[in-house]
PDB file with SEQRES, HELIX, SHEET and CRYST1 records, atoms N, CA, C and O in Angstrom:
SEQRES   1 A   81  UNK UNK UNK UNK UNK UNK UNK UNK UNK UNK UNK UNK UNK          
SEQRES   2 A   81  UNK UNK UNK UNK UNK UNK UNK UNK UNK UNK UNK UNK UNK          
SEQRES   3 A   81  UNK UNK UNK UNK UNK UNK UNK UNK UNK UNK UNK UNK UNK          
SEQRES   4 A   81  UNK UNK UNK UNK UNK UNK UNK UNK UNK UNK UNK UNK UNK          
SEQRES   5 A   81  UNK UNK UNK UNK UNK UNK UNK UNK UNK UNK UNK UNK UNK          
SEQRES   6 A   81  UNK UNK UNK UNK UNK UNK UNK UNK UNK UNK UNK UNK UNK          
SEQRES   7 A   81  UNK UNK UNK                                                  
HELIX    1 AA1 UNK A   13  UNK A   15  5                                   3    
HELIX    2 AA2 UNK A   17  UNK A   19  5                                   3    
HELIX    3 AA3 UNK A   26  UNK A   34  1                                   9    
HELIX    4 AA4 UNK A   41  UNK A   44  1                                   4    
HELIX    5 AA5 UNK A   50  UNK A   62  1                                  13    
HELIX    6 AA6 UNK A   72  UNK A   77  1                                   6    
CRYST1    1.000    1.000    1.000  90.00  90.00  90.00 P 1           1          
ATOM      1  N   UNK A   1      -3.189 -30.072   5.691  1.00  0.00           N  
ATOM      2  CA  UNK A   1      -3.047 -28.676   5.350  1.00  0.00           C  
ATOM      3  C   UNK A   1      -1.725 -28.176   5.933  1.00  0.00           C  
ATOM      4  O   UNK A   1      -1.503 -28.282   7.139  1.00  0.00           O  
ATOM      5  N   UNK A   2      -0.865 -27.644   5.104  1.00  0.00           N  
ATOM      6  CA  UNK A   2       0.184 -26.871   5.661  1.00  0.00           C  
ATOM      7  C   UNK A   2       0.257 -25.360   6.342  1.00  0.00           C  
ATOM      8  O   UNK A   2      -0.357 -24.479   5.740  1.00  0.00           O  
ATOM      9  N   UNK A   3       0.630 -25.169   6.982  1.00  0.00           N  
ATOM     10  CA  UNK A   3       0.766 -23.523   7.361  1.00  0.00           C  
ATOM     11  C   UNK A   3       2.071 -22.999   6.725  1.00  0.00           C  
ATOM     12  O   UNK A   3       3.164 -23.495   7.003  1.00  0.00           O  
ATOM     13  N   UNK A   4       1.904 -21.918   5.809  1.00  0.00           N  
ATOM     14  CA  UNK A   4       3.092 -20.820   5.370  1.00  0.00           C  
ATOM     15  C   UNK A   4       3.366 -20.010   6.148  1.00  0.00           C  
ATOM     16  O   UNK A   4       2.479 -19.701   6.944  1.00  0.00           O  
ATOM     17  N   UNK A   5       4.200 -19.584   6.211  1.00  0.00           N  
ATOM     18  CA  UNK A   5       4.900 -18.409   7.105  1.00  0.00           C  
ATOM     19  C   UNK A   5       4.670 -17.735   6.606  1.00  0.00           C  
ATOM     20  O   UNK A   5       4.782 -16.677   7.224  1.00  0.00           O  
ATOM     21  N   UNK A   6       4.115 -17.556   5.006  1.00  0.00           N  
ATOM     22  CA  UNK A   6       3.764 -16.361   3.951  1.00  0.00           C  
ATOM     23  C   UNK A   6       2.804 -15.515   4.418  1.00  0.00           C  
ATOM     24  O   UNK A   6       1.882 -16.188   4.882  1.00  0.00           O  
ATOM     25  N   UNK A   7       2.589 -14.276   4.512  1.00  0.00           N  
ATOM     26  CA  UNK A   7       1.682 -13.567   4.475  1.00  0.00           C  
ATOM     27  C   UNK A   7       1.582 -12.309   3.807  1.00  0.00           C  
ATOM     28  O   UNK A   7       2.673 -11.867   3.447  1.00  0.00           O  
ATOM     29  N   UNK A   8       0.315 -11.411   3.464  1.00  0.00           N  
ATOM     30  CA  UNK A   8       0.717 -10.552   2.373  1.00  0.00           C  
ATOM     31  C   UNK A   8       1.612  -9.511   2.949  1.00  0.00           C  
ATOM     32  O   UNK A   8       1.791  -9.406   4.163  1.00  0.00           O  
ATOM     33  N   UNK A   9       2.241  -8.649   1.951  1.00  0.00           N  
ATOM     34  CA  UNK A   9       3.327  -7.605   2.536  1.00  0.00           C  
ATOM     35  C   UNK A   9       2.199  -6.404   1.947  1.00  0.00           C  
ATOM     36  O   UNK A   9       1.571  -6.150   0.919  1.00  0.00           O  
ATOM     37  N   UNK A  10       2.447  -5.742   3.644  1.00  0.00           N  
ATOM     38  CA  UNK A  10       1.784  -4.800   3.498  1.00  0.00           C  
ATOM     39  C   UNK A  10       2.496  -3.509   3.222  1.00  0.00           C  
ATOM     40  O   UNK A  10       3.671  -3.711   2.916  1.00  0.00           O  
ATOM     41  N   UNK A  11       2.054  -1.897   3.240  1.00  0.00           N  
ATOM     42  CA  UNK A  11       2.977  -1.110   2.550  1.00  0.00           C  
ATOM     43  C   UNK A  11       3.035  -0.162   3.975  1.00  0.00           C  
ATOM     44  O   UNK A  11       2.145  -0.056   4.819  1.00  0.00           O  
ATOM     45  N   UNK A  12       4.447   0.522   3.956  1.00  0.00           N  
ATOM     46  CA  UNK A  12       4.635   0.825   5.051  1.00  0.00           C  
ATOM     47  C   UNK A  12       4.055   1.946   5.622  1.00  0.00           C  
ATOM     48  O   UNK A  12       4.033   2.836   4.772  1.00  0.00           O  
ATOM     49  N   UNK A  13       3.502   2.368   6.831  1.00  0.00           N  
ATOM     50  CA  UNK A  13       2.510   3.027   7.055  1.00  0.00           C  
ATOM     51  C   UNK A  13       2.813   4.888   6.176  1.00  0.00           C  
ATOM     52  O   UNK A  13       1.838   5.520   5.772  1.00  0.00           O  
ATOM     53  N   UNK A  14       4.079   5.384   6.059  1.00  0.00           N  
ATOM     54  CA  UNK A  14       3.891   7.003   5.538  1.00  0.00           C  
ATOM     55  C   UNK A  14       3.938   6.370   4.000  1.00  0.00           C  
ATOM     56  O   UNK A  14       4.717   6.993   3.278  1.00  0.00           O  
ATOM     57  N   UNK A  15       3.397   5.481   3.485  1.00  0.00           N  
ATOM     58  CA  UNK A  15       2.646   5.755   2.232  1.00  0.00           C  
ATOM     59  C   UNK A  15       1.532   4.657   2.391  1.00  0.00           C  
ATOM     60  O   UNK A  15       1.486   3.749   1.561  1.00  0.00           O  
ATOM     61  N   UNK A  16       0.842   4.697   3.188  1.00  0.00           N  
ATOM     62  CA  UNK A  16      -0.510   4.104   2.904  1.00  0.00           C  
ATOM     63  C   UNK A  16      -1.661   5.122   2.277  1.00  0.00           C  
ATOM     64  O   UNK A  16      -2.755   4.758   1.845  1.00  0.00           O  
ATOM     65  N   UNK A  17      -1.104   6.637   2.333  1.00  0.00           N  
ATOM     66  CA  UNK A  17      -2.271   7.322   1.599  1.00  0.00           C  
ATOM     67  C   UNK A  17      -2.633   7.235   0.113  1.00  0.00           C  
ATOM     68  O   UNK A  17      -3.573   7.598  -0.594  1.00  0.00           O  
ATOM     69  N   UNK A  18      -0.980   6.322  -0.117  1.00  0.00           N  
ATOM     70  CA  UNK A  18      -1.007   6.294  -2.144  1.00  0.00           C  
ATOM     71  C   UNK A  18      -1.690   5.461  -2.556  1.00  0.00           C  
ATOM     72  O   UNK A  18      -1.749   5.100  -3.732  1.00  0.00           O  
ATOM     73  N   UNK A  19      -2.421   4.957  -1.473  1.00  0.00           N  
ATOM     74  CA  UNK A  19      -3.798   3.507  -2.154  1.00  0.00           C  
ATOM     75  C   UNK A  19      -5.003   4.081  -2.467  1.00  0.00           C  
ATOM     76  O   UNK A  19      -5.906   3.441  -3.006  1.00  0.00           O  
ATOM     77  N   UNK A  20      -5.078   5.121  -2.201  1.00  0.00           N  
ATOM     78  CA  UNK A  20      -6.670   6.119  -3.296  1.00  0.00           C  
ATOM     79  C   UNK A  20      -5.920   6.662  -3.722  1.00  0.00           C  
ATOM     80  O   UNK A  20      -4.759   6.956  -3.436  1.00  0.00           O  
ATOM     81  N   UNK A  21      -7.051   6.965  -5.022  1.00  0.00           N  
ATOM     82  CA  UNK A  21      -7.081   7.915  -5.961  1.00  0.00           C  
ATOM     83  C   UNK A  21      -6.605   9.407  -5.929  1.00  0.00           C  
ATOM     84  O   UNK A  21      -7.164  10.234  -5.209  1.00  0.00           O  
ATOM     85  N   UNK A  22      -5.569   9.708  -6.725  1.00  0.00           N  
ATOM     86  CA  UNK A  22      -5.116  11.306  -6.586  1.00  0.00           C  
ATOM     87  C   UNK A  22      -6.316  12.080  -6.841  1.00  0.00           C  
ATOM     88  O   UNK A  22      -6.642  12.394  -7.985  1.00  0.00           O  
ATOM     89  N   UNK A  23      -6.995  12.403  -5.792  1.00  0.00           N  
ATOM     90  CA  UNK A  23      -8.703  13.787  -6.342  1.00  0.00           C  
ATOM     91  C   UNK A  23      -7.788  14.739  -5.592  1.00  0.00           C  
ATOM     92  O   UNK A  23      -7.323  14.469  -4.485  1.00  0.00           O  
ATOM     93  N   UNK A  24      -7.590  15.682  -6.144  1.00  0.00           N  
ATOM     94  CA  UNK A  24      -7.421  17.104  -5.840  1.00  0.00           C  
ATOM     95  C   UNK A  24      -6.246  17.311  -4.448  1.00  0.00           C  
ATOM     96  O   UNK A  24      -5.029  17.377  -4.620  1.00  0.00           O  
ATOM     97  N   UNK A  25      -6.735  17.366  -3.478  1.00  0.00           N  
ATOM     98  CA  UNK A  25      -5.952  17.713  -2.245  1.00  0.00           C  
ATOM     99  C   UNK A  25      -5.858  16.319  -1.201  1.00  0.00           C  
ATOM    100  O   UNK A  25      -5.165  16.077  -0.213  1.00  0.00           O  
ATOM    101  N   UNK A  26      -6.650  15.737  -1.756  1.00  0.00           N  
ATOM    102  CA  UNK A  26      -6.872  14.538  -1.187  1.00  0.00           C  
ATOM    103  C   UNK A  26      -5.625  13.944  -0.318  1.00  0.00           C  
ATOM    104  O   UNK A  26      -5.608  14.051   0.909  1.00  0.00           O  
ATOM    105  N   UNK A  27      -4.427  13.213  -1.165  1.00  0.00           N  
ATOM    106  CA  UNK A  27      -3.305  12.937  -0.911  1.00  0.00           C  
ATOM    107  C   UNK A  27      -2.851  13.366  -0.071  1.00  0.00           C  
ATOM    108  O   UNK A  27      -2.634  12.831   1.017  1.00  0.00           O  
ATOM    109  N   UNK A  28      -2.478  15.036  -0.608  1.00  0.00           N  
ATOM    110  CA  UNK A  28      -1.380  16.036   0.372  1.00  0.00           C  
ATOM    111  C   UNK A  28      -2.238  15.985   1.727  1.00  0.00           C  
ATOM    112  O   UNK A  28      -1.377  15.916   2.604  1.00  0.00           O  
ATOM    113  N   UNK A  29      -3.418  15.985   2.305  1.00  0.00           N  
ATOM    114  CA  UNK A  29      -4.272  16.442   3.324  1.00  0.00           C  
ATOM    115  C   UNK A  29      -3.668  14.750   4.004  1.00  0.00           C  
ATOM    116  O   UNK A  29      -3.321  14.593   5.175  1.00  0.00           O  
ATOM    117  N   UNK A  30      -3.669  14.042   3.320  1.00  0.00           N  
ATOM    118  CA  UNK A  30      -3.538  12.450   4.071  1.00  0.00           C  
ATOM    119  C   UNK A  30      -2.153  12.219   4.392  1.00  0.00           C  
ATOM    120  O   UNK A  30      -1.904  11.530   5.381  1.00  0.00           O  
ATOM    121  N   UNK A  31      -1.177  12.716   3.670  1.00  0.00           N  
ATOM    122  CA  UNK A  31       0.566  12.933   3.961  1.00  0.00           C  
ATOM    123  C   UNK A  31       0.410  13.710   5.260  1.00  0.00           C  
ATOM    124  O   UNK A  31       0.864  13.201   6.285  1.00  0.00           O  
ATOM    125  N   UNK A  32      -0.177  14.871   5.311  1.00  0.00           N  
ATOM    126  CA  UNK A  32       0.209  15.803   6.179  1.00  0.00           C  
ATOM    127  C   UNK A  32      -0.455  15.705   7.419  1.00  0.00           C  
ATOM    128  O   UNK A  32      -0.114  16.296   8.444  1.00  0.00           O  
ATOM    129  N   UNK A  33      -1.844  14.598   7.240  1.00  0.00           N  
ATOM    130  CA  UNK A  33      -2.190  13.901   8.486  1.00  0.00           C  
ATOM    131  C   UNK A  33      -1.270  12.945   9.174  1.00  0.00           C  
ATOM    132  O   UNK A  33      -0.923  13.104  10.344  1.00  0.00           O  
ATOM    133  N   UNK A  34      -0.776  11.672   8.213  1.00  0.00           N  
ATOM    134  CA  UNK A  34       0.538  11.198   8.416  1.00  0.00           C  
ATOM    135  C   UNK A  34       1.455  11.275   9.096  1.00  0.00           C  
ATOM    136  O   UNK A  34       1.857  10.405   9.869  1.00  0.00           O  
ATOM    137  N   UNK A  35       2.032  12.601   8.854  1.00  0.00           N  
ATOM    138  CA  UNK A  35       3.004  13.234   9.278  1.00  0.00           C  
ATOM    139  C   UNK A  35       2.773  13.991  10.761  1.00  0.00           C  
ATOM    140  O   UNK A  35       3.847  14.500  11.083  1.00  0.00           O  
ATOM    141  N   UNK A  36       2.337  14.095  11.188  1.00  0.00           N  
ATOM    142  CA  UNK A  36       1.047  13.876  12.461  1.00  0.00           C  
ATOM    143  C   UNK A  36       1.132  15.865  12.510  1.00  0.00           C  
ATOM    144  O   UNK A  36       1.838  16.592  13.210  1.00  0.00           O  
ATOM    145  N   UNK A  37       0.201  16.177  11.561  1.00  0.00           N  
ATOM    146  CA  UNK A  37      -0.403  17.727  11.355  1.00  0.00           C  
ATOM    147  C   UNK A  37      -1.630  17.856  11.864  1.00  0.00           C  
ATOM    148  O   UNK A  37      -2.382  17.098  11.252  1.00  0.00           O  
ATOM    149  N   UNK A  38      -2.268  18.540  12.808  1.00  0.00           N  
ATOM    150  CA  UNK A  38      -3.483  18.971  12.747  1.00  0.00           C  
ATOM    151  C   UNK A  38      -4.429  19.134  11.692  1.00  0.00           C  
ATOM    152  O   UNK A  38      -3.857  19.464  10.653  1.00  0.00           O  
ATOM    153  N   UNK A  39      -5.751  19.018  11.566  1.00  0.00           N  
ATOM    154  CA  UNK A  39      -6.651  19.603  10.813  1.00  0.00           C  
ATOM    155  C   UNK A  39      -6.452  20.802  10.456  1.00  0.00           C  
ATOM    156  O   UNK A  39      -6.689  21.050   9.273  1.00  0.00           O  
ATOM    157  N   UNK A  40      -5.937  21.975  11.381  1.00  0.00           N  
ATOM    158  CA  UNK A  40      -6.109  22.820  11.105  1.00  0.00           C  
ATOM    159  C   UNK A  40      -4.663  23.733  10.378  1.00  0.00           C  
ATOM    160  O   UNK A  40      -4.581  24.718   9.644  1.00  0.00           O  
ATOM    161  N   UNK A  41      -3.807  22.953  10.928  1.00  0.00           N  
ATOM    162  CA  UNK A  41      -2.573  23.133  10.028  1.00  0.00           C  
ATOM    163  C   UNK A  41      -2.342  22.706   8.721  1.00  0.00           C  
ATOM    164  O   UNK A  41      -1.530  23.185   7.929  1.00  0.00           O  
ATOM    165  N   UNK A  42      -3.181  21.685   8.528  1.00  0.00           N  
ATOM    166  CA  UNK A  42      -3.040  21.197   7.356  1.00  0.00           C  
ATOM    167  C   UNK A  42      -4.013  21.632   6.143  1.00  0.00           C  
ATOM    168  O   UNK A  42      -3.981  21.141   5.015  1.00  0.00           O  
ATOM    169  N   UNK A  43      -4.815  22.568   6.557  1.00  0.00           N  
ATOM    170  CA  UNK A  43      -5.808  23.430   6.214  1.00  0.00           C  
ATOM    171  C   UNK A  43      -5.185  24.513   5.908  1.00  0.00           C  
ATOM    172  O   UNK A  43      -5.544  25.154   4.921  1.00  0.00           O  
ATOM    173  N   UNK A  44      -4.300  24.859   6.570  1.00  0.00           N  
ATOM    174  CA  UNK A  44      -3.319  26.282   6.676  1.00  0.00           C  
ATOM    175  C   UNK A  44      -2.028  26.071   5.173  1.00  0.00           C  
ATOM    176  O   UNK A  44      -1.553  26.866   4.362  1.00  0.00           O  
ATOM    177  N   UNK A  45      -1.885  24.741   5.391  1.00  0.00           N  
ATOM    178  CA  UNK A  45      -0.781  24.694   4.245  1.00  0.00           C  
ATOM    179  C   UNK A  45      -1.919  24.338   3.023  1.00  0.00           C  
ATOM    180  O   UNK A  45      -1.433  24.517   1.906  1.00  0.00           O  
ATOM    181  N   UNK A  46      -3.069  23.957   3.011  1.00  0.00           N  
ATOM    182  CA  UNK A  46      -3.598  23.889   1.692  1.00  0.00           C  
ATOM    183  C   UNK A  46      -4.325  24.956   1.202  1.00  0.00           C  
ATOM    184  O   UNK A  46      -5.113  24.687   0.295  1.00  0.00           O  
ATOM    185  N   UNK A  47      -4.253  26.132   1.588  1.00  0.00           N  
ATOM    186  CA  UNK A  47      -5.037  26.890   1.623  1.00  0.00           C  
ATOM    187  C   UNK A  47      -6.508  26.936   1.866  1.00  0.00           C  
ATOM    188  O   UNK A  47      -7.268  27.742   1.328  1.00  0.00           O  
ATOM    189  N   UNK A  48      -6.898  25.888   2.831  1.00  0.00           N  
ATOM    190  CA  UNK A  48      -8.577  25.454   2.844  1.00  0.00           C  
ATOM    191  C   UNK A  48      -8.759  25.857   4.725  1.00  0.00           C  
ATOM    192  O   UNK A  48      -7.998  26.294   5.588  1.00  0.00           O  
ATOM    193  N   UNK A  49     -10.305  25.383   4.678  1.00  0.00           N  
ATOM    194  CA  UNK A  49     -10.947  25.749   6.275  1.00  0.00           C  
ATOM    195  C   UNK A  49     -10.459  24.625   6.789  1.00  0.00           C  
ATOM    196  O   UNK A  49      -9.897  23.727   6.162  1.00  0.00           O  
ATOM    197  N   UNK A  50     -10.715  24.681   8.155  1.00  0.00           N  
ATOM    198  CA  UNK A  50     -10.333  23.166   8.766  1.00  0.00           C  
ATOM    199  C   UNK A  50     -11.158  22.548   8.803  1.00  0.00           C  
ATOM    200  O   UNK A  50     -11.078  21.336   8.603  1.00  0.00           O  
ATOM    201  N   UNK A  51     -12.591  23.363   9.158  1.00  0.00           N  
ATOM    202  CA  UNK A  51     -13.830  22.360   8.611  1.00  0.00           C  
ATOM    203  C   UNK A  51     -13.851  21.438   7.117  1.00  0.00           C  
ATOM    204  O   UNK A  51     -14.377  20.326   7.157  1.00  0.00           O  
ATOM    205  N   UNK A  52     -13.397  21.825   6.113  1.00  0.00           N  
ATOM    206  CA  UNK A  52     -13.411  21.336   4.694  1.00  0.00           C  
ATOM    207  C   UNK A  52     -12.370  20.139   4.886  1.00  0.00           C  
ATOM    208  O   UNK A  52     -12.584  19.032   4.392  1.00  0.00           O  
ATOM    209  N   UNK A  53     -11.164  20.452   5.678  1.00  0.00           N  
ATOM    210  CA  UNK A  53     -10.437  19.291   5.964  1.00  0.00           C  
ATOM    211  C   UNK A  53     -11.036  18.363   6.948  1.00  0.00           C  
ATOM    212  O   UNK A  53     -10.990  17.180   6.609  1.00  0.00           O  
ATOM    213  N   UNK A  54     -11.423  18.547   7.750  1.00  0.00           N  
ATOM    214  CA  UNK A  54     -12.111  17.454   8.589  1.00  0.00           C  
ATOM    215  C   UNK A  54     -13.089  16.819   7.909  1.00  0.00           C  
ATOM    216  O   UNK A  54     -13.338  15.621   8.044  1.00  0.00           O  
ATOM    217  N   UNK A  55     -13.786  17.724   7.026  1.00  0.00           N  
ATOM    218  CA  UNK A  55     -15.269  16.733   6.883  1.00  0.00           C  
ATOM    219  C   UNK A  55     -14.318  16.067   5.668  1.00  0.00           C  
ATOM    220  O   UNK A  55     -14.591  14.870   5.760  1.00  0.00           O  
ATOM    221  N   UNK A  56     -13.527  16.187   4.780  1.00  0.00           N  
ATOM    222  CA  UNK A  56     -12.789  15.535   3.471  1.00  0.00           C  
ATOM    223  C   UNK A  56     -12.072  13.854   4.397  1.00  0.00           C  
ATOM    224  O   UNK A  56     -12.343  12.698   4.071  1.00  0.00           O  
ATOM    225  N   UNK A  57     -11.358  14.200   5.292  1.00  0.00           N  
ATOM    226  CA  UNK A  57     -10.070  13.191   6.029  1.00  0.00           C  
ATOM    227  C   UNK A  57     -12.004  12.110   6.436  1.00  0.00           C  
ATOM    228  O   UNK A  57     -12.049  11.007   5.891  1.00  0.00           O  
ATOM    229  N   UNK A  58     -13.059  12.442   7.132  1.00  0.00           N  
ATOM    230  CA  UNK A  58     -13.736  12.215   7.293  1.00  0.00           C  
ATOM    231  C   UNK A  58     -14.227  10.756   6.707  1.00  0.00           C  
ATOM    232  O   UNK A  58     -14.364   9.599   7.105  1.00  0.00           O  
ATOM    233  N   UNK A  59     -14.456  11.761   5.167  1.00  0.00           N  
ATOM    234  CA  UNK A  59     -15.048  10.690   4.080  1.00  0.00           C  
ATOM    235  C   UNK A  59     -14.249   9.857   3.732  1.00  0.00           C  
ATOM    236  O   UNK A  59     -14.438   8.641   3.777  1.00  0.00           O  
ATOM    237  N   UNK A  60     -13.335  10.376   3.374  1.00  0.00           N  
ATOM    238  CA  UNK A  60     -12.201   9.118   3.252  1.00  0.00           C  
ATOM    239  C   UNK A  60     -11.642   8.120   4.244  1.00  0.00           C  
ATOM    240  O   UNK A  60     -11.000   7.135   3.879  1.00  0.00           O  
ATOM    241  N   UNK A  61     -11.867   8.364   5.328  1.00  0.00           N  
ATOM    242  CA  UNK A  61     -12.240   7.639   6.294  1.00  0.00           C  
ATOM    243  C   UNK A  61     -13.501   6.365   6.186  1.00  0.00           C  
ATOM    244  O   UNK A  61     -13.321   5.168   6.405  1.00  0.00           O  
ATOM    245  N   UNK A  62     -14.423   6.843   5.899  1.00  0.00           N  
ATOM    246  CA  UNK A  62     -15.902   6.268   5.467  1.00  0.00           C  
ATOM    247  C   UNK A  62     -15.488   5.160   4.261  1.00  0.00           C  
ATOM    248  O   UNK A  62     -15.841   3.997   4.069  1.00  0.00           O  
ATOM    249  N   UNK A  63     -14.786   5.855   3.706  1.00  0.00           N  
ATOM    250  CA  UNK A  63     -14.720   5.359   1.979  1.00  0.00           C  
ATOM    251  C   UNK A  63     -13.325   4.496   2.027  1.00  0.00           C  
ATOM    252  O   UNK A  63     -13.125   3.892   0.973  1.00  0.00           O  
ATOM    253  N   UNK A  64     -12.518   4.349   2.834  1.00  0.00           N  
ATOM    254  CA  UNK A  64     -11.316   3.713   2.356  1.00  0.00           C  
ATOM    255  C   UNK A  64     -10.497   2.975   4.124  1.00  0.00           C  
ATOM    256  O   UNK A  64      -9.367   2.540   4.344  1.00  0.00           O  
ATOM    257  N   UNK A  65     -11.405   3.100   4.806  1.00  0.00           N  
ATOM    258  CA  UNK A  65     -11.088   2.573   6.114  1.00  0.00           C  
ATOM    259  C   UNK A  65     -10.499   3.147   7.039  1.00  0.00           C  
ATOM    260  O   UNK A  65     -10.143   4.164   6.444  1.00  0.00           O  
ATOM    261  N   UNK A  66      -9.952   3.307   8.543  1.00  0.00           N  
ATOM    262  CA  UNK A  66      -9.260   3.500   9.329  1.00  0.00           C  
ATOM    263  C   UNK A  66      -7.804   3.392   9.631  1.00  0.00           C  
ATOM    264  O   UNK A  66      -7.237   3.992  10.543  1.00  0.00           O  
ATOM    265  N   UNK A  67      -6.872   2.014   8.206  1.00  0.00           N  
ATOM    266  CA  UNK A  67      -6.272   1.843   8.817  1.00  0.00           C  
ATOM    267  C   UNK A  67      -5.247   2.694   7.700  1.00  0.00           C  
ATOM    268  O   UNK A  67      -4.031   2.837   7.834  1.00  0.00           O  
ATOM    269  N   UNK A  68      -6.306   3.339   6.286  1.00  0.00           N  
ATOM    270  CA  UNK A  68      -5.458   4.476   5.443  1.00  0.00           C  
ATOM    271  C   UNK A  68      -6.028   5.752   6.068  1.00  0.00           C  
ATOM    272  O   UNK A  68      -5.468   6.707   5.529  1.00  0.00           O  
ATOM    273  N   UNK A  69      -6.783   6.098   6.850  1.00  0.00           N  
ATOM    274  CA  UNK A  69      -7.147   7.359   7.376  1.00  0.00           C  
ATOM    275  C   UNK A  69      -7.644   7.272   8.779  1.00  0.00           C  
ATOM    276  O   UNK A  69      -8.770   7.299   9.274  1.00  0.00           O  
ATOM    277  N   UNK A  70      -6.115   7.127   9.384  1.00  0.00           N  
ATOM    278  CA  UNK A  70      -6.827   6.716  11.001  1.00  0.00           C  
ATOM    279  C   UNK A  70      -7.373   8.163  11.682  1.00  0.00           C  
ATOM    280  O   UNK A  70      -7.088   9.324  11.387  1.00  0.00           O  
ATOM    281  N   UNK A  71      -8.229   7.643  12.664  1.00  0.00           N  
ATOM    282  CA  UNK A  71      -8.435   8.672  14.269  1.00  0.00           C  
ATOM    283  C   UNK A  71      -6.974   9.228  14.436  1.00  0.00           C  
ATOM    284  O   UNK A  71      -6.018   8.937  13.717  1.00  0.00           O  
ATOM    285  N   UNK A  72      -6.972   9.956  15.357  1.00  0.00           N  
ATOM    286  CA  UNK A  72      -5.985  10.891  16.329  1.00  0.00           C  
ATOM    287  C   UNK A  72      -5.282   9.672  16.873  1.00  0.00           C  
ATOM    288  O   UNK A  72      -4.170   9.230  16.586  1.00  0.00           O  
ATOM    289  N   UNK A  73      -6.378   9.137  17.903  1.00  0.00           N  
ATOM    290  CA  UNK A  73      -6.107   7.865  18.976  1.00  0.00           C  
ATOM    291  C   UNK A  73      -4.849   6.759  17.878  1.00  0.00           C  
ATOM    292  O   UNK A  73      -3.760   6.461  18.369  1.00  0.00           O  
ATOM    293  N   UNK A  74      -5.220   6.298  16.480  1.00  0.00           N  
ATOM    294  CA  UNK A  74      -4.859   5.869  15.842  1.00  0.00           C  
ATOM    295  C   UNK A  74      -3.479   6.090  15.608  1.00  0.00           C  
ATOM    296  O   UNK A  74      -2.623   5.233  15.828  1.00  0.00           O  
ATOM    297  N   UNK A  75      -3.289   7.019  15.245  1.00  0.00           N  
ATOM    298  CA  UNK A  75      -2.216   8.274  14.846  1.00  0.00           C  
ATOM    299  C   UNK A  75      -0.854   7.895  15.954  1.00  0.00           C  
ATOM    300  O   UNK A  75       0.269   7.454  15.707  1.00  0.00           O  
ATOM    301  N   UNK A  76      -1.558   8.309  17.332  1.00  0.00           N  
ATOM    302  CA  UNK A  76      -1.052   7.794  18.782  1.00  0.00           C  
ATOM    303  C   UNK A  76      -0.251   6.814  18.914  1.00  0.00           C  
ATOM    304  O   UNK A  76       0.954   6.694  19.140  1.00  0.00           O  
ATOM    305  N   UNK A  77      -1.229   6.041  18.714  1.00  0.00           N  
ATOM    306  CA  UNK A  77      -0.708   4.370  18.894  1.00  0.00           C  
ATOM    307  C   UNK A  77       0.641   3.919  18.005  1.00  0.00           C  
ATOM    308  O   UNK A  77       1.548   3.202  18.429  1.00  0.00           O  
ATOM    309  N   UNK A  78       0.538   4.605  16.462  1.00  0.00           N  
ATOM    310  CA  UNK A  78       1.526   4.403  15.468  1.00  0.00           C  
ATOM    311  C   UNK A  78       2.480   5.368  15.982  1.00  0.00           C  
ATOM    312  O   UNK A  78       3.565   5.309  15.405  1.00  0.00           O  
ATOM    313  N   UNK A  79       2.398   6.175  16.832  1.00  0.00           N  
ATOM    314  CA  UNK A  79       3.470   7.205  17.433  1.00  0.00           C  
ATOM    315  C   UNK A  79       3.590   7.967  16.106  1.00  0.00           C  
ATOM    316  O   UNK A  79       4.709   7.876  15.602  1.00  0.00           O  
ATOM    317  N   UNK A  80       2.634   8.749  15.375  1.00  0.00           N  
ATOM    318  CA  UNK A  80       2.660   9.839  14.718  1.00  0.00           C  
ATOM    319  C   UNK A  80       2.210  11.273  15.514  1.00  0.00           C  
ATOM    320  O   UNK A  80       2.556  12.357  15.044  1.00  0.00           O  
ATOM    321  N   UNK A  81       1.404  11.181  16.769  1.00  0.00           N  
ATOM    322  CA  UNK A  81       1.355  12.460  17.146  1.00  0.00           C  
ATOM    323  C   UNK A  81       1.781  12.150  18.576  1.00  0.00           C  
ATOM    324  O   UNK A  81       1.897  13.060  19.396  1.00  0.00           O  
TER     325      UNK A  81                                                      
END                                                                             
């Protein structure tokens, strides 16, 4: 068996939110998490609650993993906040 040096190319972390589906605010709420925004700022620029943004970043969390919708701690580590 050989070993490749190949491995897949992954996409660079300020567009990992473009791997779901455009639903509604979805995107912009995941850019502007990205971009290391609060819940509640980013609630402020969408015109929504911060609750509606938390529980949304949440599900998509649930639904598409940690490493397209990280934690805070997450966020940290990538030196976004």
């Amino acid at each position: 068996m050989t070993v490749t040096d190949k491995q897949p190319a992954e996409p660079p972390d300020e567009e990992l939110w473009m791997a779901i589906l455009d639903h509604g605010w979805d995107r912009q709420a995941l850019e502007l998490w990205w971009e290391g925004y609060t819940s509640g700022t980013s609630a402020s620029r969408l015109s929504l609650s911060e609750k509606t943004v938390r529980n949304r970043l949440t599900a998509l969390r649930q639904a598409h993993g940690a490493e397209i919708v990280p934690r805070v701690e997450g966020l940290r580590k990538a030196g976004r906040r």
